[in-house]
N, C-alpha and C positions, 0 to 999 in steps of 0.2 A: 251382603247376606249376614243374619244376626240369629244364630238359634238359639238366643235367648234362654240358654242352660243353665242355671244354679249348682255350679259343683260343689264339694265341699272343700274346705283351704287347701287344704292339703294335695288334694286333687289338684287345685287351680295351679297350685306351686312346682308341683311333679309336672306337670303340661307346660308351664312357663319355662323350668329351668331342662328340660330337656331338650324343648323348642330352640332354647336362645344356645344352648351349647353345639347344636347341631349346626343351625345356621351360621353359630361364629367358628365353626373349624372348617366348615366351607369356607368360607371366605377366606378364613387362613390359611385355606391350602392354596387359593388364586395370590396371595401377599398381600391382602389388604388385612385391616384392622379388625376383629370380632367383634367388636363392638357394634358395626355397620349391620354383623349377620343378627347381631342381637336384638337389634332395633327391627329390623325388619321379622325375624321371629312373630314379635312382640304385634306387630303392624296384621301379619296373616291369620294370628290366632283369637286375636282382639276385633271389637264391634267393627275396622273397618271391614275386616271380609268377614272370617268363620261366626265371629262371635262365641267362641268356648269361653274365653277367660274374660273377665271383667276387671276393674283395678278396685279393690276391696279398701278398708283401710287397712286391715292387716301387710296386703301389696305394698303398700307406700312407705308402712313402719320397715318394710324390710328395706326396699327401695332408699330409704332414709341411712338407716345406718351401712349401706352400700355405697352411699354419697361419701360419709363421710370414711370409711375406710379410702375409698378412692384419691380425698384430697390428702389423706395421711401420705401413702404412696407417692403421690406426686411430691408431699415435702419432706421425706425422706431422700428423694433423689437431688434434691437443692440442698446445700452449702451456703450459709450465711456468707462467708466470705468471697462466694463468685457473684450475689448481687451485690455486695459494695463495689466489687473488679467492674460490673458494666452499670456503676454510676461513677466510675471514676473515667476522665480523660477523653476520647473520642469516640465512644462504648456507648455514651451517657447521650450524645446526639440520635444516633440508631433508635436505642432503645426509646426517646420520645418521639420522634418521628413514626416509629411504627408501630407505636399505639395511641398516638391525640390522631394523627392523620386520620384515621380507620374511624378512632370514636368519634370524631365533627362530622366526618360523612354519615356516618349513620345518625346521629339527630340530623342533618341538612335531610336523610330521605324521611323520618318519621314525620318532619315539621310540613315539607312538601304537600305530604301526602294529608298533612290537617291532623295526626293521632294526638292522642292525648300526652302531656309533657313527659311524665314518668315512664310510659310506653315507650316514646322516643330516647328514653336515656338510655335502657334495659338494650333496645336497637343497637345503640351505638355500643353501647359495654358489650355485647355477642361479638357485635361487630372486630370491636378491637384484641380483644382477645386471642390467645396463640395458644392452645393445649400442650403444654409441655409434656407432657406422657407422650402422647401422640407423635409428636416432633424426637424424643429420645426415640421411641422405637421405628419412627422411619429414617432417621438415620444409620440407626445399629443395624438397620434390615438393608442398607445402602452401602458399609462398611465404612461411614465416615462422619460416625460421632465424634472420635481422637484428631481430624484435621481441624487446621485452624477455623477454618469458616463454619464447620461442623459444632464449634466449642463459640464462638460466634450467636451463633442461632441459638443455642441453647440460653447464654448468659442474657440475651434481649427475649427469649420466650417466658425466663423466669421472672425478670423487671415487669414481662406485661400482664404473667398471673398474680404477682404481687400486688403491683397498681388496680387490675379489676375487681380484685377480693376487697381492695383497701375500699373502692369506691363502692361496692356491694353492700359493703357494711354501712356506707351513709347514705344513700340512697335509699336502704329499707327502715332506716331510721326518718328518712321526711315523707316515706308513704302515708303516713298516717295523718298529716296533715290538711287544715282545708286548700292547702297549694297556693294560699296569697304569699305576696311577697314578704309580709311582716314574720309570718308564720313560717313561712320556706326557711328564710334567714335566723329566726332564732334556733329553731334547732338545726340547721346548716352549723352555727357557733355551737351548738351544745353537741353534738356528733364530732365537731372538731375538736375540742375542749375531752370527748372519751377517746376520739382517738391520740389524741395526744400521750393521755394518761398509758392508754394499749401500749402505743411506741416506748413509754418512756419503763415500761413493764418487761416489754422485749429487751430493750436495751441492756438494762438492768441483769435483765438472765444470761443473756448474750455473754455481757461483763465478767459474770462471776464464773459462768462456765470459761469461758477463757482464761481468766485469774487461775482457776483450777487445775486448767490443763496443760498449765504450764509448771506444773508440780510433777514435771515428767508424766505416770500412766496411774498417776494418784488417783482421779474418778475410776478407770478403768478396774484396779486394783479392786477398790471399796465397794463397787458391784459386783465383781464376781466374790469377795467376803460375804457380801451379803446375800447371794444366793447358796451360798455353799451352807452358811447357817438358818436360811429357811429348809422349811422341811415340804413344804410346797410345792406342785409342778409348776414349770412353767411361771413359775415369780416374775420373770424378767421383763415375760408378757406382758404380764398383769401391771408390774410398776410400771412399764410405759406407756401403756392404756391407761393409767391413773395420773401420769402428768397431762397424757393429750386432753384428759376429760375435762382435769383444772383447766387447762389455757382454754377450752370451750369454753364452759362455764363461769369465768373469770369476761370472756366474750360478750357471753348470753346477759350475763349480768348488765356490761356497759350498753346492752342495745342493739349489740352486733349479731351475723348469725354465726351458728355454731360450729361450719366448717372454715372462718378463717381463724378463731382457737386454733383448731384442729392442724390446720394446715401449717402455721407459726409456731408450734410446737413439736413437732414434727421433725421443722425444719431446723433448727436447736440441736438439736440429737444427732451430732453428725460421728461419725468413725472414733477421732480423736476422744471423744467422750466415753462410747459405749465399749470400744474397743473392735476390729476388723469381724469377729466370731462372731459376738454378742448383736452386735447389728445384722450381719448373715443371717443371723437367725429368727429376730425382730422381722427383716423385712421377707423371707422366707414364708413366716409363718401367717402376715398379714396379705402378704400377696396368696398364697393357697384361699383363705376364707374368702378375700374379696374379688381374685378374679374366678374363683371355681365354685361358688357361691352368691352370693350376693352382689356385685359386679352385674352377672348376665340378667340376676333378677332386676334391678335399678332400669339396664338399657331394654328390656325387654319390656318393662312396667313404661316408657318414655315411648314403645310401638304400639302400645295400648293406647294411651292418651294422646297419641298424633292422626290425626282425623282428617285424612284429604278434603272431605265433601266442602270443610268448614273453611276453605280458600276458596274463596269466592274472589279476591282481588289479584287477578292475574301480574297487572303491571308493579302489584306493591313487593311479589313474590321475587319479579325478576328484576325491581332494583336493588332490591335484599342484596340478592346473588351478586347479581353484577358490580353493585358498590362494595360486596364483603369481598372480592377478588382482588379489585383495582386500586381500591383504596390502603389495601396491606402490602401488594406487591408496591405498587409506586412510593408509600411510606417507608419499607423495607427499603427500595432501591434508593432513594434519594437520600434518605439515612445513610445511611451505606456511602452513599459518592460522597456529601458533606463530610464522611469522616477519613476519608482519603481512599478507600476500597477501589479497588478496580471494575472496570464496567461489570465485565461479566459474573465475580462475586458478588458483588451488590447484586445482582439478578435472580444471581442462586439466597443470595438473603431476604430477598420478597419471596422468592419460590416456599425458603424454609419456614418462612414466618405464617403463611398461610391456612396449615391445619388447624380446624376449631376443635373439635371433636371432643373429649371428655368434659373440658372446663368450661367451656362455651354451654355443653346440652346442661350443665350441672348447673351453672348460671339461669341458662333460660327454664329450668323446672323449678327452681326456688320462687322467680318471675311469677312463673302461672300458680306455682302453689298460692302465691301471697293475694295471687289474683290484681297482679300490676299489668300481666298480658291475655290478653282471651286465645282461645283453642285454634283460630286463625292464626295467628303473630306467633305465637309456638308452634307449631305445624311447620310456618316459613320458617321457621331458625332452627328448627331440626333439619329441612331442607337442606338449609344452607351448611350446619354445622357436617352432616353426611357427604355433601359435593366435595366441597374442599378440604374434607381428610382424603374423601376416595382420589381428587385426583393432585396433591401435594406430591406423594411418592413419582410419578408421573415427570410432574415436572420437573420436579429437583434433578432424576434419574437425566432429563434433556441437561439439563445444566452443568452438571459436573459433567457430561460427557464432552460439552463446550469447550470446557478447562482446558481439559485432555487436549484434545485438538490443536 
């Protein structure tokens, strides 16, 4: 049913962010994720049933910079220093295991199935992917983010948003191409040659904020001097939204898109630098706008644009699902045994690895924005990204009960 209304924005926005708040405190009160209620909101109000709201482009501009608050958050919550910890020693096995696993299977089903090559990459990138937001908050909802296997999950969920962002950014860099091999491979080298330069940027900052913060709470000091002589609210804000915007743009520039900037700067900014307050506050202040704002509008703009009718391929639907399960849990577990784990932890580390949910729906809207996946292929991978946040907590809760045992 479509009644076809013409509100006016403001309207459409009032209707969307009350929709996506309601349905996401339901859910919150069941213990799943609001994001889920979000999305679905978005699904009731939007052309596939009511038809009240429409996705404008105003919706997407908001939707947009809800992205990228999103992937801020997630790299706030990362420490440079825990993914060098899971590339270093028997960490480093997991961690590839339970993201090439996941991503070969998903090009093996797009190739199957005949789709077009860059389609099937996008497949497998969804595919491989672990929502670290997602995975932090079911395990703090579990009360076993602080155990080993809990700290585990986390340091392999961060390796595998790093690696999907890193290959995001060269994959939207060979869209453009006419997809021969000659053309694939030259900018395949010219994408490797800006990420080179990215890395050796990051490095770079990495270095010198470290050099720094070894001058005892020298940074730490020198920002709060420099707040105390602005006369400005909220400076601190501001200067941090003005480094994330450089590593965007600094991004944008090399080719890349603008939430892995966002995300690698972010992730720079750890405690040590900003100081225990000054970060509370930072992340305080950016989680109120984007989960109580902009957040519900992103996942509720993502139930707009998700369109059952337009899944017409049943079996491409349920290999999605079926290979997004099997292929993470068995990568997680065999990772896991390779690196000496016990049965039933490795079990619970395919269980933990398995939530898509933020990064994956972030992934696959960038996808369809750029127009590499159609309304079908997005549809299934919100599918998918939905199933296996909703039923991750589920498992996990089976598995550590295991332990126990």
């Amino acid at each position: 049913m479509d009644l076809n209304i013409e509100l006016p924005f403001f309207t459409n926005l009032l209707i969307l962010l009350v929709s996506a708040k309601v349905f996401g405190e339901i859910f919150e009160r069941f213990k799943q994720p609001a994001m889920i209620g979000e999305i679905l909101a978005g699904i009731i109000i939007g052309p596939s049933l009511l038809g009240l709201v429409h996705l404008t482009e105003n919706i997407k501009v908001i939707s947009e910079l809800g992205i990228f608050l999103l992937v801020i958050l997630a790299g706030l919550e990362i420490n440079i220093d825990d993914i060098l910890k899971s590339l270093k020693g028997k960490s480093l096995i997991i961690s590839i295991m339970a993201f090439f696993v996941p991503l070969l299977c998903g090009f093996a089903v797009g190739y199957f199935f005949g789709l077009e090559l860059m389609t099937t990459m996008f497949i497998g990138l969804c595919i491989a992917i672990t929502a670290l937001p997602v995975s932090i908050r079911i395990l703090m909802d579990l009360g076993k983010l602080n155990t080993e296997v809990g700290q585990k999950i986390i340091s392999v969920a961060i390796f595998d948003d790093v690696a999907a962002l890193t290959i995001l950014g060269v994959l939207l860099n060979i869209k453009d191409t006419n997809m021969s091999f000659s053309a694939v491979a030259i900018v395949a080298v010219m994408s490797l040659l800006k990420l080179i330069v990215f890395i050796a940027l990051l490095a770079f900052s990495y270095y010198m904020i470290r050099r720094l913060s070894r001058k005892g709470n020298f940074l730490e000091t020198t920002i709060d001097k420099f707040i105390l002589l602005v006369k400005g609210k909220e400076t601190l804000f501001a200067a941090f939204f003005a480094f994330v915007l450089l590593f965007s743009s600094v991004t944008e520039a090399l080719g890349f898109h603008f939430i892995i900037g966002a995300f690698f700067a972010a992730m720079l900014l750890s405690e040590s630098i900003l100081g225990k307050e000054n970060l509370k506050n930072i992340e305080k202040t950016t989680s109120s706008l984007a989960m109580g704002f902009l957040a519900p509008i992103f996942f509720a703009g993502i139930g707009l644009e998700f369109n059952i009718s337009s899944i017409h391929n049943i079996e491409l639907l349920i290999s999605i699902v079926l290979v997004s399960y099997l292929s993470k849990i068995i990568g997680g577990y065999f990772g896991s045994r390779f690196a000496g784990l016990h049965h039933k932890v490795s079990l619970i580390m395919g269980f933990g690895l398995n939530a898509r949910g933020i990064m994956e729906l972030v992934i696959a809207n960038i996808a369809f924005k750029a127009g590499i996946i159609d309304n079908e292929i997005f549809s299934i991978l919100v599918i998918m990204g939905v199933l296996t946040t909703l039923t991750t907590p589920i498992m996990l809760k089976w598995g550590f009960s295991k332990i126990k045992k």
